[in-house]
Backbone as CSV, one residue per row, in Angstrom:
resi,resn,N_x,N_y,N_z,CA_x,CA_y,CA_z,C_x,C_y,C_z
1,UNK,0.850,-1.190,0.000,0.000,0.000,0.000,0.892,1.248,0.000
2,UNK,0.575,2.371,-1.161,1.439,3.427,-1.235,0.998,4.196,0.317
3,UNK,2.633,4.939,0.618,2.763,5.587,2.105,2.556,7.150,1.435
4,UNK,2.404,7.453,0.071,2.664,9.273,-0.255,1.594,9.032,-1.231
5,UNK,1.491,10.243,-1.393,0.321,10.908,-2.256,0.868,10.599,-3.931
6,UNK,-0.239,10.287,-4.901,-0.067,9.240,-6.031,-0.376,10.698,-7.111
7,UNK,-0.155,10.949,-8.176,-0.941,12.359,-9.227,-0.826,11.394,-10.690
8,UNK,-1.922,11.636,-10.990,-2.174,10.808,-12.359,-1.639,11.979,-13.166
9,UNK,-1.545,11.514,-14.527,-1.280,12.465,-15.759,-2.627,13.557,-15.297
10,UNK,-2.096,14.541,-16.695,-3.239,14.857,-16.844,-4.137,14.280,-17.746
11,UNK,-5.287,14.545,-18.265,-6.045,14.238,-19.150,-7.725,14.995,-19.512
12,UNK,-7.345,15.271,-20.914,-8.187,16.368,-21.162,-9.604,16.176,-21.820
13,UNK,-11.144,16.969,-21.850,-11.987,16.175,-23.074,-11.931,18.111,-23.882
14,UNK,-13.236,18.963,-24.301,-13.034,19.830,-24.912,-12.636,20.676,-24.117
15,UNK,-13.208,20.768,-22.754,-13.444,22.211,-21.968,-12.588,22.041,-20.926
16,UNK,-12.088,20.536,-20.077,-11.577,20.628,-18.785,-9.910,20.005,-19.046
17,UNK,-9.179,19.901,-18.243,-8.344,19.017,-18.361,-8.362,18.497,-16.566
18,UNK,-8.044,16.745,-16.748,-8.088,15.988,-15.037,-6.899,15.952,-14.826
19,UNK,-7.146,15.277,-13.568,-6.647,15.022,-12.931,-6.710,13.703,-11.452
20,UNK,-6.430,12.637,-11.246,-7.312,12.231,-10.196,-5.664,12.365,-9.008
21,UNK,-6.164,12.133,-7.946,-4.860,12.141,-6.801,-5.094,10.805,-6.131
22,UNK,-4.585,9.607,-5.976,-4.584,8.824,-4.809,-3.769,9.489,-3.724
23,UNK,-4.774,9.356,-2.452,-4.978,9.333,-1.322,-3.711,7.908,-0.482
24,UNK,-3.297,7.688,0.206,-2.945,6.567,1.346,-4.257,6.568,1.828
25,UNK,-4.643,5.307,2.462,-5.549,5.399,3.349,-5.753,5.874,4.382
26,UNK,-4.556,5.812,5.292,-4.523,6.678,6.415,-4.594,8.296,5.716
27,UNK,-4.182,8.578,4.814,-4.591,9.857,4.667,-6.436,10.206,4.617
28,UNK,-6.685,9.003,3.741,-8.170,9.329,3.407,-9.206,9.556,4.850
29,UNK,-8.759,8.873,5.784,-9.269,8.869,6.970,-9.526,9.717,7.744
30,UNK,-8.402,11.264,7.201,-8.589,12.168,8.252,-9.547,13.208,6.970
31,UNK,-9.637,12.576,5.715,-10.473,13.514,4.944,-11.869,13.871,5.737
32,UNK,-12.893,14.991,5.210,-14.604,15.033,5.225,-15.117,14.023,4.172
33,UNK,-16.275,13.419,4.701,-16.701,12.238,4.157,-18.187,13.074,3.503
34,UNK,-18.253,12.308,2.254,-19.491,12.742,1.509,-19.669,14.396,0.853
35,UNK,-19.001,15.031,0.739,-18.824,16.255,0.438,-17.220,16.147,-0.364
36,UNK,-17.578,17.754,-0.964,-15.892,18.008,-1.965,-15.072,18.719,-0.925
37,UNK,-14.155,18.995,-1.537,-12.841,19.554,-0.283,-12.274,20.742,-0.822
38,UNK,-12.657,21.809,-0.509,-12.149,23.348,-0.362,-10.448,22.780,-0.899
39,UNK,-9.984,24.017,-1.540,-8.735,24.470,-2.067,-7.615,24.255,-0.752
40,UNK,-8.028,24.670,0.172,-7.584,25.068,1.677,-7.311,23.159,2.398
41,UNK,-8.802,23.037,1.872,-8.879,21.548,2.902,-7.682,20.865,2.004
42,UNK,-7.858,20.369,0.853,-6.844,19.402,-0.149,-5.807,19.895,0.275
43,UNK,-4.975,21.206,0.295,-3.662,21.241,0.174,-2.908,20.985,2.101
44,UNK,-4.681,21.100,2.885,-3.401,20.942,3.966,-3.546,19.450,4.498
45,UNK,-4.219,18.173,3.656,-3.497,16.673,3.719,-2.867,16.888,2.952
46,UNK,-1.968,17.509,2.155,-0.571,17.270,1.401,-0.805,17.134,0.216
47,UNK,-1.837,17.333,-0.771,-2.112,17.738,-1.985,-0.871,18.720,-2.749
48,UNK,-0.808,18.447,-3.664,0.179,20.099,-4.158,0.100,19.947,-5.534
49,UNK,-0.462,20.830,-6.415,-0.649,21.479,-7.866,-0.995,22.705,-7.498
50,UNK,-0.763,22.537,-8.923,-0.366,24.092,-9.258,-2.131,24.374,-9.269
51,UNK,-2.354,26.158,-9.250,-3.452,26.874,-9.088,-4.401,26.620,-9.835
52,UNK,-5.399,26.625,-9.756,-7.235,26.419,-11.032,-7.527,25.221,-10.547
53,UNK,-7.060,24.274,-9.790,-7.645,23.045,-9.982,-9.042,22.303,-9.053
54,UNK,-9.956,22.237,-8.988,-11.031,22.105,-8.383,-11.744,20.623,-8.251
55,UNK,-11.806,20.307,-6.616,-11.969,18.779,-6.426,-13.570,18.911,-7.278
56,UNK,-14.222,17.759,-8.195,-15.351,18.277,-8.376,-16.123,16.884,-8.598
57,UNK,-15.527,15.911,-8.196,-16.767,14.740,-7.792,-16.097,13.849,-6.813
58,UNK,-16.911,12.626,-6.400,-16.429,11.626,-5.663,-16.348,10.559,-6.342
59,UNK,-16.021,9.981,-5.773,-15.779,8.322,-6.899,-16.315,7.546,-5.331
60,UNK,-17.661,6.947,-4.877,-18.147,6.547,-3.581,-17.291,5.121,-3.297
61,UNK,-17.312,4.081,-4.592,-16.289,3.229,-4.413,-14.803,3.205,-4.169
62,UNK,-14.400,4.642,-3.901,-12.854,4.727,-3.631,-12.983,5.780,-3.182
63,UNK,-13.435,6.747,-2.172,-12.985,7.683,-1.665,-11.698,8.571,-1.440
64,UNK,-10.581,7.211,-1.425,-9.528,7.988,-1.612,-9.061,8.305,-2.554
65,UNK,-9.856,8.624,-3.814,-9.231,8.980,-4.647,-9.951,9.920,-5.101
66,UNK,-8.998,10.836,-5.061,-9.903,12.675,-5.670,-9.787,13.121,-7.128
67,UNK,-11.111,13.347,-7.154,-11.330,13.960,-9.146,-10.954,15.434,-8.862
68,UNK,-9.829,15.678,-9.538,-9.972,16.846,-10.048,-10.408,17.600,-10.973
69,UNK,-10.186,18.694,-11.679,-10.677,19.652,-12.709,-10.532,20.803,-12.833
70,UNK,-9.994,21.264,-13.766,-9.962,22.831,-13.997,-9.915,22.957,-15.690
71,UNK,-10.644,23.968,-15.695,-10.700,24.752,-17.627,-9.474,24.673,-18.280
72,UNK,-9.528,23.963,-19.130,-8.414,24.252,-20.131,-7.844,25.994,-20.201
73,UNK,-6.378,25.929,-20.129,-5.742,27.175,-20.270,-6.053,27.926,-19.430
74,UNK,-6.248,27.408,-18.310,-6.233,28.339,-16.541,-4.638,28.374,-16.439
75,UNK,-4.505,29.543,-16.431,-2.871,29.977,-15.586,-2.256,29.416,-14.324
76,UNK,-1.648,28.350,-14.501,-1.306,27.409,-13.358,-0.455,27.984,-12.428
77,UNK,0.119,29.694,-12.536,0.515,30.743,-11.596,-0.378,31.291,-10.638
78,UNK,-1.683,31.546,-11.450,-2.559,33.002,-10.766,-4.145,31.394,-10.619
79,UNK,-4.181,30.622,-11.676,-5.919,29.799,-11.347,-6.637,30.627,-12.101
80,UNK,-5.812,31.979,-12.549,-6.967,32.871,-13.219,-8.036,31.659,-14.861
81,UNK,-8.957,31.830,-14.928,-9.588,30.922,-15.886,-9.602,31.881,-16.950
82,UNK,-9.454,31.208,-18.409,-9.539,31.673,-19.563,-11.163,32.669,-19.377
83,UNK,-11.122,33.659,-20.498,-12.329,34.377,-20.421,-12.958,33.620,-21.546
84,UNK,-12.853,33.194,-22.192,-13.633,32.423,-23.082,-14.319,31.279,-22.449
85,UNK,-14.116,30.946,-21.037,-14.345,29.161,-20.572,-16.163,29.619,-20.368
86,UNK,-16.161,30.471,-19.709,-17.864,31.088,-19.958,-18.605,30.688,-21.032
87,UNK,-18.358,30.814,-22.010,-19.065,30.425,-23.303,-19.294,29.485,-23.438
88,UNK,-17.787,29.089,-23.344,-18.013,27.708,-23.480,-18.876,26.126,-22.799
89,UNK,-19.131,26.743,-21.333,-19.716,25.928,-20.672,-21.743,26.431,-20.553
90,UNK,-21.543,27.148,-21.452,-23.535,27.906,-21.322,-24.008,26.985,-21.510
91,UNK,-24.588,26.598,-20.571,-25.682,25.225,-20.818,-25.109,24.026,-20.506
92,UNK,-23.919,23.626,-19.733,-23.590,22.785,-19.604,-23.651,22.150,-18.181
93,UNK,-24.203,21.055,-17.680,-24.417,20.562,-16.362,-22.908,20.733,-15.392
94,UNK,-22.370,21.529,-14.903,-21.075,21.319,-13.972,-20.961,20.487,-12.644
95,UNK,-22.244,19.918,-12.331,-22.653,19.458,-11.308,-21.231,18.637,-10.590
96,UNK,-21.262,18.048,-9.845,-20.582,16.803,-9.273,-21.428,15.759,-9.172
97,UNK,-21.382,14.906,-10.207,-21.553,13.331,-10.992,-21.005,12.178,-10.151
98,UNK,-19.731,12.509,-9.735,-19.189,10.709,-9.549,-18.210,10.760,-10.475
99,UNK,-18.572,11.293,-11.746,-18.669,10.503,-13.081,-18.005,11.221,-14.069
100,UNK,-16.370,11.818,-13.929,-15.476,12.209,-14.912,-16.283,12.634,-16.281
101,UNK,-16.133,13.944,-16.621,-17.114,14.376,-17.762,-16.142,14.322,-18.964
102,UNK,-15.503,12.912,-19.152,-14.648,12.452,-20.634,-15.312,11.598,-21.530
């Protein structure tokens, strides 16, 4: 069983690019259960990427493992989001699924 925090590639569909993080278990343990995790909460169990990136579903069969997400061409300095990502998402469900929107 991994003892440190795991970072998948990234991987992109039109609008987002992922990310998922394995968790240790003992890490997952001291997570909030059933809810997403503030910018604040992720980075202080030991998370670390760069800025824009937003926990935005659960996976219920693996908890320890966090979906990430952020807009294509967010400034991984500032998180600032492209001004075009607006458009692009009009009408689009952003919800938290479970369920990786690839």
């Amino acid at each position: 069983m991994p003892r440190s925090i795991q970072y998948s590639e990234k991987y992109t569909d039109e609008i987002y690019e992922y990310r998922h993080v394995i968790l240790p278990h003992d890490f997952a343990r001291m997570t909030p259960k059933g809810r997403l995790l503030t910018e604040q909460e992720w980075r202080q169990i030991g998370v670390q990427q760069s800025r824009g990136w937003e926990h935005y579903a659960i996976h219920k069969p693996e908890p320890h493992i966090l979906l990430f997400r952020r807009p294509i061409g967010t400034d991984p300095q500032t998180g600032k989001v492209p001004e075009a990502f607006n458009s692009k998402t009009s009408g689009v469900n952003n919800g938290a699924t479970g369920i990786p929107a690839h």
